[in-house]
C-alpha positions in Angstrom: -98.2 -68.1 11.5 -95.9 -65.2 11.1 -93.8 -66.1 8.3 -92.2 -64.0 5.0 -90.7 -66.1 2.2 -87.7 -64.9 0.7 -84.8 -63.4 1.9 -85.0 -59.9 3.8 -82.4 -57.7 5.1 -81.7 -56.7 8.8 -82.6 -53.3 8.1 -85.8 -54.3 6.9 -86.2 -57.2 9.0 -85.9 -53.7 11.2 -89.2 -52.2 9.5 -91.5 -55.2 9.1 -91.1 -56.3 12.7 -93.7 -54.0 13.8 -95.9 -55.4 10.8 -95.4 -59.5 12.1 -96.0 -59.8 15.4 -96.1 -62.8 16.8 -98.6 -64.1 19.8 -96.4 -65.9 22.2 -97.8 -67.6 25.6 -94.9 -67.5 28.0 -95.2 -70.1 30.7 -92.6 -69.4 33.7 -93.7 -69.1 37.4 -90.2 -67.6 38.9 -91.7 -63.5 38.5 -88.5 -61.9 38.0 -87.3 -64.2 34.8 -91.0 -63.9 33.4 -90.7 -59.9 33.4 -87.1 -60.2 31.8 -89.0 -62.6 29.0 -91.9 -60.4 28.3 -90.2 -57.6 28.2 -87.6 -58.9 25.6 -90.0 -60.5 23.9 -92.1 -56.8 23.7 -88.9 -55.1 22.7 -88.1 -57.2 19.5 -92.1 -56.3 18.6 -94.1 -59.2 19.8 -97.2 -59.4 21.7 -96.8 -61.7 25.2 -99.1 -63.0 27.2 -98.3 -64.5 30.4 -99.3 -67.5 33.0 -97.7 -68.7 35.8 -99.1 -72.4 36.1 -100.8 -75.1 34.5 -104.5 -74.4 34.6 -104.2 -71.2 33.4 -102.4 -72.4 30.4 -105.1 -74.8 29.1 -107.8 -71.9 29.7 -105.7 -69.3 27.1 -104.9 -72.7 24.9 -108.7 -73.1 24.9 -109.4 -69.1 24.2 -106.6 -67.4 22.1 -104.3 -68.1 19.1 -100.8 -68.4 19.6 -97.9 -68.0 17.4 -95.1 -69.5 19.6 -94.6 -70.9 23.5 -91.8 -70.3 25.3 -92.2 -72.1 28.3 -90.3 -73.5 31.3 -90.0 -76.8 32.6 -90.7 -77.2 36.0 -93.9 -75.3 37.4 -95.1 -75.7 41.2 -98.4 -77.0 38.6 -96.8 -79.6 36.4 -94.2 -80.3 33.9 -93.9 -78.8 30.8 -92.5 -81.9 29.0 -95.3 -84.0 30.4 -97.8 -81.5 29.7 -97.6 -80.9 26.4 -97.2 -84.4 25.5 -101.0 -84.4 26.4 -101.9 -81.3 25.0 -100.3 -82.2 21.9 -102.9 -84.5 21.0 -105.0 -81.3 19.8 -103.6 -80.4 16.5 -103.8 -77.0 17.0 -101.7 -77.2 19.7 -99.1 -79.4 18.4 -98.6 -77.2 15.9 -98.0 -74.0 18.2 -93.9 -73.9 17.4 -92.4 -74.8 21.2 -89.6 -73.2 23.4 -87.8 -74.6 26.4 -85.9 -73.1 28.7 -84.5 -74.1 31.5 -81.1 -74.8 33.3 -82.0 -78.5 33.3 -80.0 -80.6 30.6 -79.5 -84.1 29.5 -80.0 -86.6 27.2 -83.8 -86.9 28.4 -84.4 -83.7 28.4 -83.0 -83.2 24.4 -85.4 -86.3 23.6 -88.6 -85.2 25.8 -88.4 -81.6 23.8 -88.2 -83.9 20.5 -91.1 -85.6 21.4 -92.9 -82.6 21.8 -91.5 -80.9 19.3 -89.7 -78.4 20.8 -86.3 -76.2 20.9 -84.3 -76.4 23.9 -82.6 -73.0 25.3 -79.9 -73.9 27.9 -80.6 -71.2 30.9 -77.0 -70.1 30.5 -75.8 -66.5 29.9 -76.2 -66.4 26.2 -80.0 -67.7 26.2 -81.5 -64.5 25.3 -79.1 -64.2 22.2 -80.7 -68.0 21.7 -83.8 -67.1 22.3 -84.0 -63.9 19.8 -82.3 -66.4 17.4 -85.1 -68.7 17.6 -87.7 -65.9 17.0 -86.2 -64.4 14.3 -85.8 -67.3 12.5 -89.6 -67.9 13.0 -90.4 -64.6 11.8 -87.9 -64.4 8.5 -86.3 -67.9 7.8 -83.0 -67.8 6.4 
């Protein structure tokens, strides 16, 4: 993974980012909230990579190293939740540091992204500040 020890300040948080980028797999189908992911996820210095359904996620699983999924829920291919419950028996995989977004909430949700062992980001008008959060944290832990 991508990960310093020790503590680092934002200013040179600043100058390493370009040194630890992270792989991330993004998993979204609607276009327009995809584009407004990657490119986020570009700005702040990482390296996306993109699929829009199901069976093009277990061929870049199969192919490429990843650092972090972000991924939604509900894909006109499957489930996220229900996917990766499967998928997860690979170790690699399971080990792949999970993201879900989606405007979707509940109880079952909060437990399904337990199970999987991911974080949930509530599609709400601060999920981007959530999201960056998250990858930050991955990148320099506090």
């Amino acid at each position: 993974g991508c990960r310093l020890k020790g503590a680092v300040s934002h200013a040179a948080f600043e100058s390493l980012q370009s040194v630890w980028i992270m792989n991330v797999l993004v998993i979204e189908d609607d276009s327009e909230f995809c584009e407004i992911l990657v490119k986020s996820l570009f700005d702040w210095g990482h390296d996306p990579t993109t699929v829009f359904n199901w069976f093009s996620v277990m061929r870049v699983l199969g192919s490429d190293q990843f650092d972090l999924i972000v991924t939604d829920i509900e894909t006109p291919t499957g489930n996220a939740l229900d996917a990766f419950q499967f998928l997860n028996h690979d170790d690699r995989i399971r080990k792949i540091p999970k993201v879900v977004i989606s405007g979707r909430q509940g109880k079952e949700i909060d437990h399904a992204c337990l199970v999987i062992g991911a974080r949930y980001i509530h599609k709400s008008a601060t999920f981007m500040t959530d999201l960056k959060s998250v990858v930050e944290d991955m990148v320099l832990p506090t």
